[in-house]
C-alpha positions as a Markdown table, in Angstrom:
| # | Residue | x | y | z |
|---|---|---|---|---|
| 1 | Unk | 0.0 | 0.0 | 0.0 |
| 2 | Unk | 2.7 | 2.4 | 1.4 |
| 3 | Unk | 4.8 | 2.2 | -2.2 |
| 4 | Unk | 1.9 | 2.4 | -4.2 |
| 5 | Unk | 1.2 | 5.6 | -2.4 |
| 6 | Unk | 4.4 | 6.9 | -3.0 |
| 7 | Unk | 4.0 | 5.9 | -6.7 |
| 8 | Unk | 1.0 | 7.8 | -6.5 |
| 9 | Unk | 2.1 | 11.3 | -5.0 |
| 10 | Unk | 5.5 | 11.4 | -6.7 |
| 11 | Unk | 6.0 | 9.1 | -9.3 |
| 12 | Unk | 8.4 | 6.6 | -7.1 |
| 13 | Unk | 8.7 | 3.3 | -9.0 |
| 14 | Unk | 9.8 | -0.2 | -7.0 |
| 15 | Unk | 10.3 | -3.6 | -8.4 |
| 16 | Unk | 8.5 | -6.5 | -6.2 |
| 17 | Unk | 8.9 | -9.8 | -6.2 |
| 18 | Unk | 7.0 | -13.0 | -4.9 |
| 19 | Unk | 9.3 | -15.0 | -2.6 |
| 20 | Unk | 8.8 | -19.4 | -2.2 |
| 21 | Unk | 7.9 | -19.1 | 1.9 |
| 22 | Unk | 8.3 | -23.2 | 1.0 |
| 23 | Unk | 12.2 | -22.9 | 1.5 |
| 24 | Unk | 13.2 | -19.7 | -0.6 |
| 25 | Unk | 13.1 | -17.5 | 2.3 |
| 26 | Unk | 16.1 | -19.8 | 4.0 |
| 27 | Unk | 18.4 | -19.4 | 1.4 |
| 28 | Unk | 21.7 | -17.2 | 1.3 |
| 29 | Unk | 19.9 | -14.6 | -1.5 |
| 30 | Unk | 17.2 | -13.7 | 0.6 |
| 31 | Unk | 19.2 | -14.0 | 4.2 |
| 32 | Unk | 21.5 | -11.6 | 2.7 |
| 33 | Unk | 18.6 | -9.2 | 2.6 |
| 34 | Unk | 16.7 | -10.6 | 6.1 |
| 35 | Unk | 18.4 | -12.5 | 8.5 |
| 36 | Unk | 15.7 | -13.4 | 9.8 |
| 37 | Unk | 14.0 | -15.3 | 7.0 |
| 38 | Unk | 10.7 | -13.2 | 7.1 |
| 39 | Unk | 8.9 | -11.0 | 4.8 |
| 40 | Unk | 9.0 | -7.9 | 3.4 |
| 41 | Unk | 13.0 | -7.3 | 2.7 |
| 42 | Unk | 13.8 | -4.5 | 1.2 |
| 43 | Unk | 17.2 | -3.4 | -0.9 |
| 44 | Unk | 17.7 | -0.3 | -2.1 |
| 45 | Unk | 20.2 | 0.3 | -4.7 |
| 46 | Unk | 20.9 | 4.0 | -4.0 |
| 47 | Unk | 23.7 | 4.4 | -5.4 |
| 48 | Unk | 23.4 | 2.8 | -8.6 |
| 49 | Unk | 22.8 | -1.2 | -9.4 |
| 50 | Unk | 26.6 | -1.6 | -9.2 |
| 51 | Unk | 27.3 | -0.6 | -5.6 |
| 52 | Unk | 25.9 | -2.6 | -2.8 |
| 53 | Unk | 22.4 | -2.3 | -1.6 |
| 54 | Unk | 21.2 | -1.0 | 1.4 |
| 55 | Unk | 19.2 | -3.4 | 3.4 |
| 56 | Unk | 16.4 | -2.6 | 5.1 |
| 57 | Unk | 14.1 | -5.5 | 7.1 |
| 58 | Unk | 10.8 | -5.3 | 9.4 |
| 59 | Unk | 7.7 | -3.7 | 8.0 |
| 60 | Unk | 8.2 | -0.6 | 10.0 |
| 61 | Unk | 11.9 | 0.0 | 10.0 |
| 62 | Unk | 11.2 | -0.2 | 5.7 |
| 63 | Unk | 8.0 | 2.4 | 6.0 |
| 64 | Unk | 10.3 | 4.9 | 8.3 |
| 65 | Unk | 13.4 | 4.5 | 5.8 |
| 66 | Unk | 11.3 | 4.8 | 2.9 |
| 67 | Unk | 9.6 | 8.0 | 4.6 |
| 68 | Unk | 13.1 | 9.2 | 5.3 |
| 69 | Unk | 14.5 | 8.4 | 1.7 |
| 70 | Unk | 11.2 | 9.4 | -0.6 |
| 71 | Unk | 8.3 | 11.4 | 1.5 |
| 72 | Unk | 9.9 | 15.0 | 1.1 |
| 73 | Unk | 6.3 | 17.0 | 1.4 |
| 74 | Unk | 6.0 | 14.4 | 4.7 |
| 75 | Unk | 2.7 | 13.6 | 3.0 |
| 76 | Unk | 2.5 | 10.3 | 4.9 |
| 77 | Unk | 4.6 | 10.7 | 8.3 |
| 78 | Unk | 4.4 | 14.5 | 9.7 |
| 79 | Unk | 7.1 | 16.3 | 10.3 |
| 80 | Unk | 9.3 | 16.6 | 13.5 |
| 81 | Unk | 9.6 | 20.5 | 12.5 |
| 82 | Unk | 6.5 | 21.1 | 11.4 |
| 83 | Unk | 4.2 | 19.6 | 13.7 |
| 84 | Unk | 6.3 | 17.0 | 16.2 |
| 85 | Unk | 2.9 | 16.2 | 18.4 |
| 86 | Unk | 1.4 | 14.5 | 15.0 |
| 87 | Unk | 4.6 | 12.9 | 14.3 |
| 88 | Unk | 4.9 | 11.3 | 17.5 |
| 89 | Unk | 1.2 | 10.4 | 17.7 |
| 90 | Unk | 1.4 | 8.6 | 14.2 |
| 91 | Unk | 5.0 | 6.9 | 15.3 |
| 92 | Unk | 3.2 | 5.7 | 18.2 |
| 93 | Unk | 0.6 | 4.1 | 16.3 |
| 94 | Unk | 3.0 | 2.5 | 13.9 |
| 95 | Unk | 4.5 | 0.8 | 16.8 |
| 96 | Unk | 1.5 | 0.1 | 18.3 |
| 97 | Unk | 1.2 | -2.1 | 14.7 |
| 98 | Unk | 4.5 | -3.5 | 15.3 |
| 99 | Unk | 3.9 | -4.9 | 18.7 |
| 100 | Unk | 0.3 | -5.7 | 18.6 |
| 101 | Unk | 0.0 | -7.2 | 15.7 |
| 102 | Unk | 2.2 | -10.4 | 16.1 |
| 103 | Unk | -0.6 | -11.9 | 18.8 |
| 104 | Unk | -3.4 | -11.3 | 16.2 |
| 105 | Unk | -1.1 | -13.2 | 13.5 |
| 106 | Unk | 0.8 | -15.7 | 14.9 |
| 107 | Unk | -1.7 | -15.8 | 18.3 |
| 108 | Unk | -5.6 | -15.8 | 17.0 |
| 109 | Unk | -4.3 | -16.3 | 13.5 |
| 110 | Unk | -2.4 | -19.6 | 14.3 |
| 111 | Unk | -4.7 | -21.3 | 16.6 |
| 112 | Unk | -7.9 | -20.0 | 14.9 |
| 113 | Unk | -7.4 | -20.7 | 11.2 |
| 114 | Unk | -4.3 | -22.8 | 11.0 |
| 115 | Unk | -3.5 | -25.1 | 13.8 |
| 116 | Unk | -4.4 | -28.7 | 13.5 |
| 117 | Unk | -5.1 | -29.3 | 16.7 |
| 118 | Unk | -7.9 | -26.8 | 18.4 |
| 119 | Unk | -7.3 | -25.9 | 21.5 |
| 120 | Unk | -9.9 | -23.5 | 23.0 |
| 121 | Unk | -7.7 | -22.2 | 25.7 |
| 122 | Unk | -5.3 | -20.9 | 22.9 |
| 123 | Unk | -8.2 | -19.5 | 20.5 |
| 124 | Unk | -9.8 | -17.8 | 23.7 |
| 125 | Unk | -7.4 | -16.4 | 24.6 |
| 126 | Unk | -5.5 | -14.6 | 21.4 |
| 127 | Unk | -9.4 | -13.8 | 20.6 |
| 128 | Unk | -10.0 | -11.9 | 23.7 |
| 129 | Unk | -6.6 | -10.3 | 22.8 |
| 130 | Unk | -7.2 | -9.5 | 19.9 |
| 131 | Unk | -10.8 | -7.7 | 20.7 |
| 132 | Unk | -8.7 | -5.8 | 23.3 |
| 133 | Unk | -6.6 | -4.0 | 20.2 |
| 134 | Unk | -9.9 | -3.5 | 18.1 |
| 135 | Unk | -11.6 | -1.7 | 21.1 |
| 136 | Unk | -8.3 | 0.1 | 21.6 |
| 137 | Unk | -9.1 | 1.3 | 18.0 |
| 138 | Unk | -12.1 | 1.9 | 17.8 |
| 139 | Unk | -12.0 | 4.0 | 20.9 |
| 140 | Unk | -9.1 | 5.9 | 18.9 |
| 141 | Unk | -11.4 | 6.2 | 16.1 |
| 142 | Unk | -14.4 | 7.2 | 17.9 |
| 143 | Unk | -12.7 | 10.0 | 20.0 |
| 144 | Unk | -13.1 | 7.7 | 23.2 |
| 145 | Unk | -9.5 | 7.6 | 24.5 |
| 146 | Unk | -9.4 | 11.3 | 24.8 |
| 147 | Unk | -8.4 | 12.5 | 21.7 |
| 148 | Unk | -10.1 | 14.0 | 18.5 |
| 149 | Unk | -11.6 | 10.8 | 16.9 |
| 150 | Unk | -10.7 | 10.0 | 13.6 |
| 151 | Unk | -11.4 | 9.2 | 10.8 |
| 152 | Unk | -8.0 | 8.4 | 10.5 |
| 153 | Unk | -5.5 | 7.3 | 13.3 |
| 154 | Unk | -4.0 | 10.6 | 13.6 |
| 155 | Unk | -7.0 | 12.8 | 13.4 |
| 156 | Unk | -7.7 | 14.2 | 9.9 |
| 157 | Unk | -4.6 | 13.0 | 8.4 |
| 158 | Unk | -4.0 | 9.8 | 6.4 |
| 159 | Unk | -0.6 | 8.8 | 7.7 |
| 160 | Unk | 1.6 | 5.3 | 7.2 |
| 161 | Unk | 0.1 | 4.3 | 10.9 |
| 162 | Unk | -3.2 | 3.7 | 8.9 |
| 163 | Unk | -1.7 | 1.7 | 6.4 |
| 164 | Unk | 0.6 | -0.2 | 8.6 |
| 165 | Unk | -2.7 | -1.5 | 10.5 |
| 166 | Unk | -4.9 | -1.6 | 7.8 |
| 167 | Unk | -4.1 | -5.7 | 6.4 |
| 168 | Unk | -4.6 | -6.7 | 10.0 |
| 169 | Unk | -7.1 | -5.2 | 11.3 |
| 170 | Unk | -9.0 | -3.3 | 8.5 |
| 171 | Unk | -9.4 | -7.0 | 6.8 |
| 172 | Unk | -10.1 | -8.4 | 9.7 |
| 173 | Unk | -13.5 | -6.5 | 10.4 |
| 174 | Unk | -14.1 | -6.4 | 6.8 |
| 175 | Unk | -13.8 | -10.2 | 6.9 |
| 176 | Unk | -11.3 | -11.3 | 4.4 |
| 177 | Unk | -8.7 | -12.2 | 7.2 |
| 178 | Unk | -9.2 | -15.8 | 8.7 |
| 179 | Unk | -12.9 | -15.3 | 8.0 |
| 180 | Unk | -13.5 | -14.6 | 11.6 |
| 181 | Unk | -15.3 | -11.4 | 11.5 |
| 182 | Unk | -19.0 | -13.1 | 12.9 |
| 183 | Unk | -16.6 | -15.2 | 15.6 |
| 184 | Unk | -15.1 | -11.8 | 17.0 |
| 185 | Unk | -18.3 | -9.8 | 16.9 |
| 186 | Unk | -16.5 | -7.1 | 14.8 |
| 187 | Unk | -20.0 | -5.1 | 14.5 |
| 188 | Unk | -19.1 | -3.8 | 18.2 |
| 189 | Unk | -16.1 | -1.7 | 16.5 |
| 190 | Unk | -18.2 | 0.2 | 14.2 |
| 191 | Unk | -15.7 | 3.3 | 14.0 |
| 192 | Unk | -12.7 | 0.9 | 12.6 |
| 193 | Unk | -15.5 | -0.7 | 10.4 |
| 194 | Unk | -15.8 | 3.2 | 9.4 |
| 195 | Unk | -12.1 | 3.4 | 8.9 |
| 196 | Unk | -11.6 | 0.0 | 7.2 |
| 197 | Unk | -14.1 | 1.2 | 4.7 |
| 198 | Unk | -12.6 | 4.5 | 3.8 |
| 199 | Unk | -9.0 | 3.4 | 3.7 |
| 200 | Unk | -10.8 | 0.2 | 1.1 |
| 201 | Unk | -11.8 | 3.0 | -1.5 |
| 202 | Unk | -8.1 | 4.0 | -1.7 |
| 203 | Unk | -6.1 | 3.4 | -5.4 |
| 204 | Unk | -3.6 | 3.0 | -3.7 |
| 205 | Unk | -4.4 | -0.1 | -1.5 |
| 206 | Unk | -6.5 | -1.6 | -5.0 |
| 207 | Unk | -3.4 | -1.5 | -6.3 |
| 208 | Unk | -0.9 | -2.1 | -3.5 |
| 209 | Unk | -3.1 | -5.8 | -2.9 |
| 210 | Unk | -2.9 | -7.7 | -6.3 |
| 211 | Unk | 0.6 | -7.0 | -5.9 |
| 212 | Unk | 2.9 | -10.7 | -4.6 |
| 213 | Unk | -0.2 | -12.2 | -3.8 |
| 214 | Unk | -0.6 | -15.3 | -6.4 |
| 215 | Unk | -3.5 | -16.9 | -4.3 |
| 216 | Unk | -6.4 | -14.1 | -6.4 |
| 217 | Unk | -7.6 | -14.8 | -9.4 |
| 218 | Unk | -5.3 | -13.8 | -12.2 |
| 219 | Unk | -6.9 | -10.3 | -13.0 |
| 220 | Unk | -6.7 | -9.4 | -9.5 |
| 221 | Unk | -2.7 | -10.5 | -9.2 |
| 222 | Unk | 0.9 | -9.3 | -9.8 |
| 223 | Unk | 3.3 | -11.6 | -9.0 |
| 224 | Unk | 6.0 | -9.2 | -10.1 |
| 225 | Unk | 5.4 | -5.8 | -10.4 |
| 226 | Unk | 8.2 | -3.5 | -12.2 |
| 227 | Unk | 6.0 | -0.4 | -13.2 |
| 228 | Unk | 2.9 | 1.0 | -12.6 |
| 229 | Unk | 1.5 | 0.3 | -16.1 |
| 230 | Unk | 1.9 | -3.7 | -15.3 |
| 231 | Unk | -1.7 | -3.3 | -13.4 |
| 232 | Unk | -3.0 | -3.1 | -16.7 |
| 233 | Unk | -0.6 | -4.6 | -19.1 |
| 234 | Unk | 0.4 | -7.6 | -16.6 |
| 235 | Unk | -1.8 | -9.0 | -14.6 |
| 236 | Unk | -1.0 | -12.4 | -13.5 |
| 237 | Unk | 2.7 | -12.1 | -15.1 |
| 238 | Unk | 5.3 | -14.5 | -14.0 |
């Protein structure tokens, strides 16, 4: 979502590509780039594609360097000169993200949708945890926690704390994540529902989701993505 913005507001391009999670990610190519055998990895060849990269790894350590490196109007994360209570409001949320987001994934996710064994301790518990963060949204949201409301995390500005949540727990109320929407009662959050919806009208997250993700159907897929004109040139591409 985050580079489709940028492609968006100033023309950025990136080059993406799907990585085998059936061994690929263990290999020295990719390690080289992660360490930690996880996805996103990001290398940026700043200085040319014959100097060595600079490698960047964890979803929000790669949205902070690429808002260092690209977002020069700080369209997407405020500035520290300009207006340092949104900036540290939006970091917060972004961290919030990083932190939170783990026991919805590995926790609910895992023992929910994936494990072969169900164990209703496990399922209760990383369910109950992860209604805790959605009311700790929607309270956010709703201008419950203190603050202004939304609609966005940070007030009235779209930031990359909104699109760092948004494919956990915007598609989880909307209920294309582990089709558990009914299960955790998501109608209760009816201010991230709001927000899910809003950021869901977005070009740049219509775009940003066909791309690596070769389970859609092939109009709705990129599995590489080079330039901008490949959503309508090269769909479903190898």
């Amino acid at each position: 979502m985050f580079l489709e913005e940028l492609n968006l507001h100033y023309g950025l391009e990136y080059d993406a590509f799907t990585i085998d999670l059936n061994g690929a990610q263990f290999s020295k190519g990719f390690t080289s780039a992660n360490p930690n055998s996880k996805i996103p990895a990001l290398l940026h060849y700043r200085d040319g594609p014959d100097a060595a990269p600079i490698r960047v790894f964890e979803s929000a350590s790669i949205i902070l360097y690429l808002c260092e490196q690209f977002d020069t109007d700080h369209v997407f994360l405020p500035s520290s000169a300009d207006n340092p209570a949104l900036r540290a409001e939006c970091l917060s949320w972004l961290f919030f993200v990083q932190g939170s987001a783990p026991f919805v994934g590995g926790g609910f996710g895992h023992f929910y949708n994936y494990a072969p064994v169900k164990i209703k301790y496990a399922v209760d518990r990383y369910a109950m945890e992860t209604k805790r963060q959605l009311d700790v949204l929607n309270r956010r949201l709703g201008g419950l926690d203190g603050g202004d409301g939304g609609p966005y995390l940070c007030g009235d500005v779209y930031t990359v704390a909104d699109m760092a949540a948004f494919p956990w727990y915007g598609l989880l109320v909307q209920g294309q994540l582990y089709s558990a929407a009914e299960f955790l009662s998501v109608k209760e959050y009816e201010h991230v529902l709001k927000w899910a919806e809003l950021l869901s009208k977005r070009l740049g997250y219509h775009r940003g989701r066909m791309v690596n993700t070769p389970w859609r159907d092939e109009d709705e897929r990129l599995l590489e993505r080079h330039n901008a004109s490949d959503f309508d040139t090269k769909r479903a591409h190898v």
